[in-house]
LUMKOL-130518 format. One record per atom (N, C-alpha, C): residue in one letter; z, x, y. Coordinates in steps of 0.02 Angstrom, whole numbers, plus 50000, padded with zeros to 5 digits. Each point is the difference from the previous one (the first is absolute). Layout:
<atoms>
AZXY/...
</atoms>
This chain:
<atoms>
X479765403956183/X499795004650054/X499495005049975/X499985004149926/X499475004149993/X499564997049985/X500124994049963/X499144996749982/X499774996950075/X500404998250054/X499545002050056/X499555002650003/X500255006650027/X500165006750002/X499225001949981/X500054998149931/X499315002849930/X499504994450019/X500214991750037/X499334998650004/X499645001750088/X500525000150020/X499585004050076/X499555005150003/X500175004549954/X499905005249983/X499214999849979/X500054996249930/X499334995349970/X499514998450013/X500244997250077/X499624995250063/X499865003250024/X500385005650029/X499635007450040/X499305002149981/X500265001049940/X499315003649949/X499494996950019/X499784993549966/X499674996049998/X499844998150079/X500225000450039/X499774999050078/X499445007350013/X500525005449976/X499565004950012/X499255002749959/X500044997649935/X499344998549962/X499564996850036/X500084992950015/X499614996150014/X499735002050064/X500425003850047/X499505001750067/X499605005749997/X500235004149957/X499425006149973/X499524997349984/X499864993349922/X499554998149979/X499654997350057/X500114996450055/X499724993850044/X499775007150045/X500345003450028/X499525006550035/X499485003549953/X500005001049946/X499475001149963/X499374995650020/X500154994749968/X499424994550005/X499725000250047/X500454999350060/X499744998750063/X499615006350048/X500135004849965/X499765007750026/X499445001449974/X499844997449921/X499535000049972/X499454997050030/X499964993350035/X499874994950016/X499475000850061/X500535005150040/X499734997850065/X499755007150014/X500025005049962/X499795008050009/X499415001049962/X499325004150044/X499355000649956/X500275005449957/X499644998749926/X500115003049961/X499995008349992/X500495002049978/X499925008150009/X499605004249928/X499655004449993/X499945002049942/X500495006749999/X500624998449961/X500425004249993/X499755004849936/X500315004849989/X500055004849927/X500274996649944/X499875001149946/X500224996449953/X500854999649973/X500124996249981/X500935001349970/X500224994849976/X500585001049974/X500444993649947/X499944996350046/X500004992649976/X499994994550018/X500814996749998/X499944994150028/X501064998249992/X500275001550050/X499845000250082/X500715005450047/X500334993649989/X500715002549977/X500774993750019/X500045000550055/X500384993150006/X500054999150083/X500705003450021/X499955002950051/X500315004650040/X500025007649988/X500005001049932/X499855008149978/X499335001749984/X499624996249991/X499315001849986/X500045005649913/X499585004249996/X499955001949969/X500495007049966/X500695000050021/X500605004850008/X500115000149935/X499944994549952/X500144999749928/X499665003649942/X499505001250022/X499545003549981/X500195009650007/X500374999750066/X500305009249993/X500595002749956/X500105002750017/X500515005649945/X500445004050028/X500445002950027/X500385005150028/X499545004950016/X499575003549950/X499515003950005/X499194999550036/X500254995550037/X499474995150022/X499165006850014/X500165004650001/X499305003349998/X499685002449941/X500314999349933/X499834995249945/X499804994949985/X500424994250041/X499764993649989/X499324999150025/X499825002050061/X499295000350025/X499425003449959/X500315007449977/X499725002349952/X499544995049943/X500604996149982/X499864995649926/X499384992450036/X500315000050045/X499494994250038/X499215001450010/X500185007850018/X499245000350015/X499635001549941/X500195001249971/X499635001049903/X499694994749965/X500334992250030/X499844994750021/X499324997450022/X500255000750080/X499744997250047/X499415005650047/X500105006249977/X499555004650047/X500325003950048/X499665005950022/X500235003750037/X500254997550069/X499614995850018/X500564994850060/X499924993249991/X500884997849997/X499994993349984/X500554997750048/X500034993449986/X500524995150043/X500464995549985/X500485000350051/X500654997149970/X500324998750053/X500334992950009/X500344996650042/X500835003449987/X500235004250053/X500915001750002/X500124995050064/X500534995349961/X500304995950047/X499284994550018/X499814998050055/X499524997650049/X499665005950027/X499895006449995/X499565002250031/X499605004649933/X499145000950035/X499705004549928/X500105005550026/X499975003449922/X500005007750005/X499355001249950/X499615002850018/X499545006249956/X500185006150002/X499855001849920/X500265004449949/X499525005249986/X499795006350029/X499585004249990/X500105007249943/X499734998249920/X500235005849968/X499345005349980/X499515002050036/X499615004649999/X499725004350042/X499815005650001/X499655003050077/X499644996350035/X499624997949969/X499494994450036/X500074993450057/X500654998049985/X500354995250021/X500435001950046/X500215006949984/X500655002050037/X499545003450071/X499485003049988/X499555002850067/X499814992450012/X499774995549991/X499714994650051/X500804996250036/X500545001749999/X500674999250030/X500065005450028/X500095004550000/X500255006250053/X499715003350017/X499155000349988/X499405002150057/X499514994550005/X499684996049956/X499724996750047/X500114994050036/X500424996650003/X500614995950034/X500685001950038/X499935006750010/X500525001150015/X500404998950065/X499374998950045/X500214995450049/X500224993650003/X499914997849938/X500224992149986/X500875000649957/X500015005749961/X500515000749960/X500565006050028/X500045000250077/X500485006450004/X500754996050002/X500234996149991/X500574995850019/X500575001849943/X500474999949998/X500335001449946/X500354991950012/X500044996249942/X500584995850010/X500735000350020/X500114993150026/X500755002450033/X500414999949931/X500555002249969/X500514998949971/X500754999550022/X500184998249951/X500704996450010/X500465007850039/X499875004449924/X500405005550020/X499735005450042/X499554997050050/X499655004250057/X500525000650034/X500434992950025/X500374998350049/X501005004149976/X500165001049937/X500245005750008/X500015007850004/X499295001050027/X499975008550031/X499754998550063/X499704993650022/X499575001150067/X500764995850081/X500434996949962/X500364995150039/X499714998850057/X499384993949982/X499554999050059/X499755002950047/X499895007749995/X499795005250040/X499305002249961/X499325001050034/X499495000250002/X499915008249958/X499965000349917/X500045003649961/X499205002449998/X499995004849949/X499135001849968/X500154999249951/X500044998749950/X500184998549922/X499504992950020/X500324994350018/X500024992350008/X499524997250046/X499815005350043/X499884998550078/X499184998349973/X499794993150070/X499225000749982/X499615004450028/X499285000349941/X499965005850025/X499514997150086/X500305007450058/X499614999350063/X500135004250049/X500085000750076/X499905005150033/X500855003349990/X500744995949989/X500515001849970/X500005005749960/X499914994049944/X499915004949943/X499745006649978/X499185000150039/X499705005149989/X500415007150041/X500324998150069/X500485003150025/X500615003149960/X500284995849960/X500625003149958/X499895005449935/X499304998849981/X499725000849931/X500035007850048/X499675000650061/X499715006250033/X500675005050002/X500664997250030/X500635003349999/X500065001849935/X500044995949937/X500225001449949/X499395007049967/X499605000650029/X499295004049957/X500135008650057/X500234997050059/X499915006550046/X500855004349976/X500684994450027/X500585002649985/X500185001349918/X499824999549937/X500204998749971/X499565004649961/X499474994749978/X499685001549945/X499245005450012/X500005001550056/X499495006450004/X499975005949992/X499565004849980/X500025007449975/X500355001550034/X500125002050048/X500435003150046/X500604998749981/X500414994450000/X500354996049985/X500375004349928/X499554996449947/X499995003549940/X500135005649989/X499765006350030/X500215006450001/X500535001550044/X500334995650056/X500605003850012/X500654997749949/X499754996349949/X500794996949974/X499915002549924/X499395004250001/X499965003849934/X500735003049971/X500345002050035/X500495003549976/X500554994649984/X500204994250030/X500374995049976/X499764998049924/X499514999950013/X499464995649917/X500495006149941/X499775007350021/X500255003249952/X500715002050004/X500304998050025/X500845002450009/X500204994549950/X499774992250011/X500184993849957/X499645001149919/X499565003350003/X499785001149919/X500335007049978/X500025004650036/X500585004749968/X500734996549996/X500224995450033/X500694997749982/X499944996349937/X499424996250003/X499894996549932/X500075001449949/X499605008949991/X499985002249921/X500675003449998/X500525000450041/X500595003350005/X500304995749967/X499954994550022/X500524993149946/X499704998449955/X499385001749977/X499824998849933/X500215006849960/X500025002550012/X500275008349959/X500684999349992/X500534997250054/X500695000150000/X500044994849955/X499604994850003/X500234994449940/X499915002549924/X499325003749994/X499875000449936/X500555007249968/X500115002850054/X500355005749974/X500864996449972/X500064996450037/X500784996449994/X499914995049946/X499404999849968/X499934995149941/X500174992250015/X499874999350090/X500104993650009/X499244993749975/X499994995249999/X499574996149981/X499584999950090/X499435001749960/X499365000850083/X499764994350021/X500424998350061/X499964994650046/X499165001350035/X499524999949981/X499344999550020/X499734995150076/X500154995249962/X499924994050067/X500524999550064/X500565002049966/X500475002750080/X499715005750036/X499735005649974/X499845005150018/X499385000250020/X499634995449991/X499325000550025/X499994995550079/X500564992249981/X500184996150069/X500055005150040/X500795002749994/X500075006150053/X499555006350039/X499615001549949/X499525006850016/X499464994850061/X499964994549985/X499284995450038/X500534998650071/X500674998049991/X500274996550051/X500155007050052/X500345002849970/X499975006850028/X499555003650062/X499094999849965/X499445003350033/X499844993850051/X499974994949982/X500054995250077/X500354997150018/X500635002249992/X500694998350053/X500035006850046/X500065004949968/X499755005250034/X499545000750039/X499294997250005/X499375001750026/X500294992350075/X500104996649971/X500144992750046/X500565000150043/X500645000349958/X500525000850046/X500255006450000/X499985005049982/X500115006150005/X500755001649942/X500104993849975/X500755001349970/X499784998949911/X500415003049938/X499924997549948/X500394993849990/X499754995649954/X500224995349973/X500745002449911/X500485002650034/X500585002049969/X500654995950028/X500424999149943/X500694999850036/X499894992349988/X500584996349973/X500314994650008/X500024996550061/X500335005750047/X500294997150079/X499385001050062/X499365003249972/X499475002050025/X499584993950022/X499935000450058/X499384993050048/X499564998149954/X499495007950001/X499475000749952/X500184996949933/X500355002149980/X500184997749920/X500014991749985/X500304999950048/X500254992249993/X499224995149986/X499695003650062/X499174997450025/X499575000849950/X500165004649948/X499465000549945/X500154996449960/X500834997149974/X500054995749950/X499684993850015/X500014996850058/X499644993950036/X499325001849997/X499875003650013/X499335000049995/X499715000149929/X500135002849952/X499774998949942/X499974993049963/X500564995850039/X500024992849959/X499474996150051/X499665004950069/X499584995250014/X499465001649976/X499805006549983/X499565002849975/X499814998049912/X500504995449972/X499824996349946/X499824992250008/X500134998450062/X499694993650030/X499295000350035/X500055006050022/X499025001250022/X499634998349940/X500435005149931/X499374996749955/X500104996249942/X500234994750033/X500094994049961/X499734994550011/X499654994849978/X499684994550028/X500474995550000/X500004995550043/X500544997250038/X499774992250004/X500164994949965/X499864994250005/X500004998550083/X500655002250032/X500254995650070/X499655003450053/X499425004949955/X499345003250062/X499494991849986/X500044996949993/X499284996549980/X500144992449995/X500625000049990/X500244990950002/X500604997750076/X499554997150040/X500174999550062/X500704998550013/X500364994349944/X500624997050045/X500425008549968/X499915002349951/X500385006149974/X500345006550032/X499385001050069/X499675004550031/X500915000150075/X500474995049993/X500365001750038/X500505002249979/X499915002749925/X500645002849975/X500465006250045/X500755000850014/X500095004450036/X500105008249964/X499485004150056/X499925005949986/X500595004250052/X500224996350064/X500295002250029/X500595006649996/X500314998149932/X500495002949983/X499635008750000/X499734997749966/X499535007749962/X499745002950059/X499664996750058/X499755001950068/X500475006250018/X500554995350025/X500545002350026/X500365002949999/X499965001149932/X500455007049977/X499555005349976/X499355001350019/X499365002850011/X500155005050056/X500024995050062/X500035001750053/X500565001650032/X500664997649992/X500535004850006/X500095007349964/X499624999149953/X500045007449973/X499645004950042/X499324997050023/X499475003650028/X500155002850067/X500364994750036/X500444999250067/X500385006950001/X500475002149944/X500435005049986/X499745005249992/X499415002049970/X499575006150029/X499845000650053/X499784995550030/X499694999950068/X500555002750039/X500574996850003/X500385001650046/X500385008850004/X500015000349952/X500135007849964/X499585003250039/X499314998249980/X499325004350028/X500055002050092/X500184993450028/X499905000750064/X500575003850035/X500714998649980/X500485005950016/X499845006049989/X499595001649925/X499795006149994/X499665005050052/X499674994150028/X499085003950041/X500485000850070/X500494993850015/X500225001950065/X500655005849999/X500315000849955/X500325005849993/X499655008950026/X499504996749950/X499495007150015/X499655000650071/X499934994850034/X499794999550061/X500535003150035/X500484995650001/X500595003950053/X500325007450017/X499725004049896/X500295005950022/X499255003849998/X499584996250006/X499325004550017/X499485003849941/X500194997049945/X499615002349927/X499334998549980/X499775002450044/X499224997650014/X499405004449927/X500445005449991/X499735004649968/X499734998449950/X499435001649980/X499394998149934/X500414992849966/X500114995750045/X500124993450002/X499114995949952/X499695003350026/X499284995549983/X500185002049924/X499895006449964/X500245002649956/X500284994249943/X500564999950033/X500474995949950/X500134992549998/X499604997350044/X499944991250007/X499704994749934/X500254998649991/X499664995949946/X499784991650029/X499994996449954/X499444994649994/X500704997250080/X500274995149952/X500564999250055/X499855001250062/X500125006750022/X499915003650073/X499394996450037/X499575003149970/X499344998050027/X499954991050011/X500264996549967/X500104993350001/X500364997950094/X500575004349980/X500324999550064/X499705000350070/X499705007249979/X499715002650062/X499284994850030/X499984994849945/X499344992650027/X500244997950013/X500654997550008/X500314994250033/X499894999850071/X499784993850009/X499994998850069/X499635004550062/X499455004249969/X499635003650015/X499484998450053/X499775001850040/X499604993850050/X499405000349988/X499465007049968/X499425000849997/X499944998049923/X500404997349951/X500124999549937/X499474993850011/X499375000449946/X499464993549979/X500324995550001/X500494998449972/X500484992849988/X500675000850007/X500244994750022/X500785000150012/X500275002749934/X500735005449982/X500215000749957/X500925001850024/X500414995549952/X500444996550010/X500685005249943/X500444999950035/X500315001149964/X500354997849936/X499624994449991/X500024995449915/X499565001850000/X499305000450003/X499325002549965/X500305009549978/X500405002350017/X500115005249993/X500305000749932/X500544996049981/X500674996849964/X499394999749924/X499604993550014/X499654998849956/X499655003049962/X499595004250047/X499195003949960/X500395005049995/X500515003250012/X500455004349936/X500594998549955/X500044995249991/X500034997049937/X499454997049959/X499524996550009/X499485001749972/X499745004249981/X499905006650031/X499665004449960/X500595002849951/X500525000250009/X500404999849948/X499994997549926/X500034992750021/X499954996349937/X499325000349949/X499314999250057/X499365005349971/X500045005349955/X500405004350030/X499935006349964/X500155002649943/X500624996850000/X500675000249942/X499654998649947/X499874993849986/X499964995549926/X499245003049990/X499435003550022/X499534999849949/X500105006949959/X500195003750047/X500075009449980/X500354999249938/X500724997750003/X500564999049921/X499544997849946/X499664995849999/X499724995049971/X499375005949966/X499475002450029/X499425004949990/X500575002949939/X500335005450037/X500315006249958/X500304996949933/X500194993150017/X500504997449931/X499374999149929/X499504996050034/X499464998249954/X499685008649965/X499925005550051/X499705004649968/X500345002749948/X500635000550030/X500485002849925/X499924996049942/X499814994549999/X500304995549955/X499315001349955/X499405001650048/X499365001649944/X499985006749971/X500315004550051/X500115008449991/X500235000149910/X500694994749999/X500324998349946/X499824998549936/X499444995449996/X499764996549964/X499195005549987/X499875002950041/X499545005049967/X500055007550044/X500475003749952/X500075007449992/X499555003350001/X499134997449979/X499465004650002/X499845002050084/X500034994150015/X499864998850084/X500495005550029/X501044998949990/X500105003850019/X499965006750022/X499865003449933/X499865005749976/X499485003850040/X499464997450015/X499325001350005/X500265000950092/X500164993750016/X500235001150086/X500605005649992/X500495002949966/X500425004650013/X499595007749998/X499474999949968/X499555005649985/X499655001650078/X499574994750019/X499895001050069/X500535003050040/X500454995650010/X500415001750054/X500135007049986/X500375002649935/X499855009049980/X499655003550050/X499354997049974/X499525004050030/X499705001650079/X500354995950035/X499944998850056/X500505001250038/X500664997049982/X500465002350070/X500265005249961/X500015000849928/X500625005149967/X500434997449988/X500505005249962/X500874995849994/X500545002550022/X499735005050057/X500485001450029/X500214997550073/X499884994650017/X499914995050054/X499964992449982/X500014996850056/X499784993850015/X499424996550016/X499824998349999/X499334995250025/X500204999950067/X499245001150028/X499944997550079/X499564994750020/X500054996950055/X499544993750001/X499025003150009/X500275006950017/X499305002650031/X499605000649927/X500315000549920/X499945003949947/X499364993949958/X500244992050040/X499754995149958/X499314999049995/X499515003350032/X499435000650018/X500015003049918/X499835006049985/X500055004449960/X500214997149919/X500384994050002/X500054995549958/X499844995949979/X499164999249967/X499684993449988/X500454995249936/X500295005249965/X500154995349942/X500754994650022/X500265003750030/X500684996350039/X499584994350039/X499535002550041/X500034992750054/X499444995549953/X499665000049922/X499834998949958/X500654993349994/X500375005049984/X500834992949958/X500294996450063/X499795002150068/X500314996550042/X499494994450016/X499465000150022/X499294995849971/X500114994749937/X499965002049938/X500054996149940/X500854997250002/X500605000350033/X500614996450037/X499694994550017/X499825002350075/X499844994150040/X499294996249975/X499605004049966/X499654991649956/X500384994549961/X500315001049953/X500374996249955/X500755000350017/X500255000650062/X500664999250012/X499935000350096/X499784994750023/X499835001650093/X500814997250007/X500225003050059/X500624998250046/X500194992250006/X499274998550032/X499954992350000/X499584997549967/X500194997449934/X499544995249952/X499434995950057/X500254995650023/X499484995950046/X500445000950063/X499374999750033/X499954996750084/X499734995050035/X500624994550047/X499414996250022/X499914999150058/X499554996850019/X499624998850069/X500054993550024/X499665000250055/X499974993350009/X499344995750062/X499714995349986/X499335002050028/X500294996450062/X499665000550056/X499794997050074/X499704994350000/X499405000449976/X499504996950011/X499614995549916/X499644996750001/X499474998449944/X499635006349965/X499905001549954/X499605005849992/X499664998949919/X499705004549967/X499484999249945/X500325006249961/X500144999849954/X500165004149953/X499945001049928/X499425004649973/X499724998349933/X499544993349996/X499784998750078/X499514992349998/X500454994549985/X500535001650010/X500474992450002/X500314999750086/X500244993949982/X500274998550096/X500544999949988/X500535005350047/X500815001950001/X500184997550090/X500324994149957/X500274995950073/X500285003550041/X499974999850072/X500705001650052/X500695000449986/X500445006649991/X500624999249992/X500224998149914/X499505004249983/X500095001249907/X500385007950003/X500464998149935/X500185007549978/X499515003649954/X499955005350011/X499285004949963/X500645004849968/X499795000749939/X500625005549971/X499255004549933/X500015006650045/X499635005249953/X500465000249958/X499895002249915/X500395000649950/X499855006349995/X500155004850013/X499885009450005/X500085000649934/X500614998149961/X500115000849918/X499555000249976/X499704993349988/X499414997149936/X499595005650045/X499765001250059/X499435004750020/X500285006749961/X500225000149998/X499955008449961/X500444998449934/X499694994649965/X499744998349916/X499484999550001/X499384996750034/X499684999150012/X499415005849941/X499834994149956/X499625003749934/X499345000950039/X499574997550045/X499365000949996/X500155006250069/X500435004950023/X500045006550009/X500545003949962/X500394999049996/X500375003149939/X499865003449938/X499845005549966/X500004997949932/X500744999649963/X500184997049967/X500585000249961/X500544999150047/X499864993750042/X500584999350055/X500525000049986/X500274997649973/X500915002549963/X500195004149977/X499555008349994/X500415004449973/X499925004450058/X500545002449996/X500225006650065/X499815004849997/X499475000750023/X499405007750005/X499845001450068/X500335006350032/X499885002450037/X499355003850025/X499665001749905/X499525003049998/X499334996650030/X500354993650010/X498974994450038/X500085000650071/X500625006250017/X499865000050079/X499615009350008/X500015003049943/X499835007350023/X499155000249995/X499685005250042/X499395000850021/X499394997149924/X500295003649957/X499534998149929/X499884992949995/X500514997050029/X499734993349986/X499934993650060/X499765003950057/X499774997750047/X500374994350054/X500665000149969/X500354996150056/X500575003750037/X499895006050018/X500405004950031/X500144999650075/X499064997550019/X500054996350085/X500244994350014/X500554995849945/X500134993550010/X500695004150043/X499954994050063/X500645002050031/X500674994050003/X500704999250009/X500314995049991/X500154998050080/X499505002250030/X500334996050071/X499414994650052/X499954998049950/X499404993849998/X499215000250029/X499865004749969/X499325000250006/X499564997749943/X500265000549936/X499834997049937/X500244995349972/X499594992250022/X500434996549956/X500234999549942/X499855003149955/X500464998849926/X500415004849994/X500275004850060/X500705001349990/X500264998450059/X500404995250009/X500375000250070/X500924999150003/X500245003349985/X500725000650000/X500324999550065/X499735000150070/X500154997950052/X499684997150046/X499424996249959/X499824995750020/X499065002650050/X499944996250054/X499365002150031/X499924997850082/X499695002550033/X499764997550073/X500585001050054/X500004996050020/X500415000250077/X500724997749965/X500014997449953/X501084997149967/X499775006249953/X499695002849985/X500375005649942/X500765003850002/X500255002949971/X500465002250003/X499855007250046/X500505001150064/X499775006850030/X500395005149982/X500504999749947/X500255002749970/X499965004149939/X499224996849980/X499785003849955/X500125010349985/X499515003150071/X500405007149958/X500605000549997/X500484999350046/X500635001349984/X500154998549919/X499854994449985/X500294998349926/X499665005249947/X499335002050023/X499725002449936/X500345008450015/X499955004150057/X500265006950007/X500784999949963/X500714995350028/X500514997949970/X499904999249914/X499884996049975/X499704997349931/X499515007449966/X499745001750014/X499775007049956/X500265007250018/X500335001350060/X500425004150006/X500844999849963/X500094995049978/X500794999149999/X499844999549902/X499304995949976/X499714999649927/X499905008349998/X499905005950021/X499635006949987/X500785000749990/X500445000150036/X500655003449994/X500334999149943/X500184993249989/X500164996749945/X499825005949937/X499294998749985/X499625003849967/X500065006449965/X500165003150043/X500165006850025/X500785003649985/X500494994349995/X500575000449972/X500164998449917/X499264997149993/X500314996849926/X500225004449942/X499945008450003/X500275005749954/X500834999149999/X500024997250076/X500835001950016/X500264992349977/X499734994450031/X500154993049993/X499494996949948/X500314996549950/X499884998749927/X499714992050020/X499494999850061/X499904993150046/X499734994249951/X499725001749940/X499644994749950/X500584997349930/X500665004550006/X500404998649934/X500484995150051/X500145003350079/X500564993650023/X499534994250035/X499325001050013/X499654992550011/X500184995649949/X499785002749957/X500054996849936/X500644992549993/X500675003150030/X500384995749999/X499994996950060/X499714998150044/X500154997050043/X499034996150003/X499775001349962/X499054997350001/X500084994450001/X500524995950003/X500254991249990/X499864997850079/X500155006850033/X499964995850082/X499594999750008/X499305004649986/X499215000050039/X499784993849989/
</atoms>
């Protein structure tokens, strides 16, 4: 029965080789020739060129293009992807094609945050989309916006340095990466659903642990994105217990609003509404541009959730870890801050202006450490890129990493100098919210990240504080033991 078993099995294989090879041939055959970008030669049949990556796969591209050139090519699964690792390459994808490249590919683990409801993360881009992007930029992420939840931002970073002082004073070992999750989950669980992410028995809580294990599947490359029969693996589970969670805010929320209706609490109501609210109050709206649903509601706040969370932890974890490793740097940014806010206070978000050398280390972060190593796209149409031809329905993945190694702007790209962002040395006007391609940490154009200030005001307000405590908190002797996680 197993040597059955083992030759069915055998036969499988070999059935499935041979129709990859015979679609090769025959695709070759009967399709005018393309002049693609250059790249390894060899795709195996059914994975294409997957053997070739690494866990670290924005490394592995890294090492390819050192190779093959700043854009090259490579068969994942049956479909191509081009590989863009320089400014040059990365602006002829996200401005001058960008009408050809606004698409994000679908993924597997789209379908546990979107449960077939018409998301912006996933969604193509069009008159939808540009609609949701507009909610998310007006309710959420706009000045206005921004300045009424100022005081949440700092209530969650004063709680922060409270548990870093209570730990270090109690001589407990400094949980860093718990404390930084929390401080991020905190400022947009707060800003989104109005509640912190605390407590065992907590909705929220529950929703952030899920979300983080999807938020390590966003950035992971995923064979069963790219090899067709793979692609029906079930996500359901993960959906579903997504959305029962999400369901359970919701329902909380809406007793809430009608509670307050009934006994008439109308009072500086605008005041205190958060993302949530405003979500609500589109539902089913009649002059609303596009229909919006009470699952489109569900969704695009959890999305901006899961957005938010994982790049902020991630920034602050990497800066410490260089803060660590060079004390001159520290030193020199604790002197500023002296001199500027004092030490008898806190940092304010209004203070960061006034701080070139801080938003210096937050700059030189996100060159050699972006949120998202790569991003990819996905084209529409036929298009020309770097004078090569990028078929219909190719994955395009900018490598942001290798762009900010990138020796022919860089000098000394691997060492952590804050100092090549201050005025003396002329890259002070480089900004990180994609106007320059060789720094783009959230990317560029119409998919950039719209989340950008929030992360950088959060991320150098919560880095000044830190800072600012280190007389009282000994922050470089207990990194030290825990520098294994960064």
């Amino acid at each position: 029965m197993l040597e059955f078993q083992g030759n069915m099995v055998l036969i499988f294989f070999v059935w499935l080789v041979s129709i990859s090879l015979i679609k090769t041939l025959f695709t070759k055959k009967t399709q005018s020739p393309l002049k693609l970008p250059p790249g390894p030669p060899l795709a195996l049949p059914i994975i294409g060129h997957f053997h070739l990556l690494s866990s670290l796969v924005h490394q592995a591209f890294f090492n390819l293009s050192t190779k093959y050139g700043p854009l090259f090519h490579l068969m994942l699964g049956s479909k191509h992807c081009i590989v863009a690792s320089s400014p040059e390459m990365a602006k002829e994808i996200l401005r001058t094609n960008e009408e050809s490249c606004s698409n994000h590919p679908p993924l597997i683990v789209g379908g546990c945050l979107t449960n077939g409801v018409l998301d912006y993360v996933f969604m193509p881009y069009g008159p939808h989309w540009r609609f949701m992007k507009k909610i998310c930029m007006n309710e959420l992420l706009s000045e206005r916006t921004l300045e009424k939840f100022v005081s949440i931002r700092q209530q969650e970073i004063e709680a922060f340095l409270r548990s870093i002082l209570q730990q270090n004073r109690s001589e407990q070992p400094l949980r860093v990466r718990e404390e930084l999750i929390k401080l991020t989950n905190n400022i947009i669980s707060r800003m989104t659903m109005g509640k912190k992410c605390e407590g065992t028995n907590d909705e929220v809580g529950e929703i952030t642990k899920a979300v983080q294990e999807v938020g390590v599947l966003l950035g992971t490359f995923n064979l069963c994105d790219y090899v067709v029969f793979l692609r029906n693996l079930d996500v359901q589970a993960v959906s579903k217990k997504l959305d029962t969670m999400m369901e359970k805010v919701m329902r909380e929320r809406e007793e809430a609003r009608k509670m307050k209706n009934m006994m008439g609490d109308d009072q500086n109501c605008e005041r205190g509404m958060d993302f949530l609210d405003c979500l609500i109050d589109l539902i089913g709206t009649e002059d609303s541009e596009m229909k919006f649903t009470r699952e489109s509601a569900k969704v695009l706040t959890l999305e901006m959730f899961v957005a938010g969370t994982n790049s902020l932890a991630a920034a602050m974890e990497w800066t410490l870890a260089e803060l660590i490793k060079n004390p001159k740097i520290f030193s020199k940014a604790r002197k500023e801050i002296d001199s500027i806010v004092g030490k008898n206070r806190l940092v304010r978000e209004s203070d960061i202006p006034n701080l070139p050398y801080i938003q210096a280390i937050a700059k030189e972060t996100m060159r050699l450490h972006p949120p998202a190593p790569i991003i990819p796209r996905e084209t529409t149409r036929m298009c020309k890129i770097g004078g090569y031809d990028v078929p219909s329905n190719s994955t395009l993945i900018v490598n942001y990493w290798a762009i900010g190694r990138d020796p022919n702007y860089w000098e000394n790209p691997l060492e952590y100098s804050p100092e090549r962002f201050l005025p003396k040395n002329g890259n002070d006007n480089l900004d990180v919210r994609g106007q320059h391609y060789q720094l783009l940490p959230f990317g560029s154009g119409r998919r950039g990240c719209p989340g950008a200030s929030l992360t950088m005001l959060v991320f150098q307000t919560a880095m000044i504080d830190i800072l600012l405590c280190e007389k009282d908190v000994d922050i470089p002797a207990n990194l030290r033991r825990v520098i294994s996680m960064f």
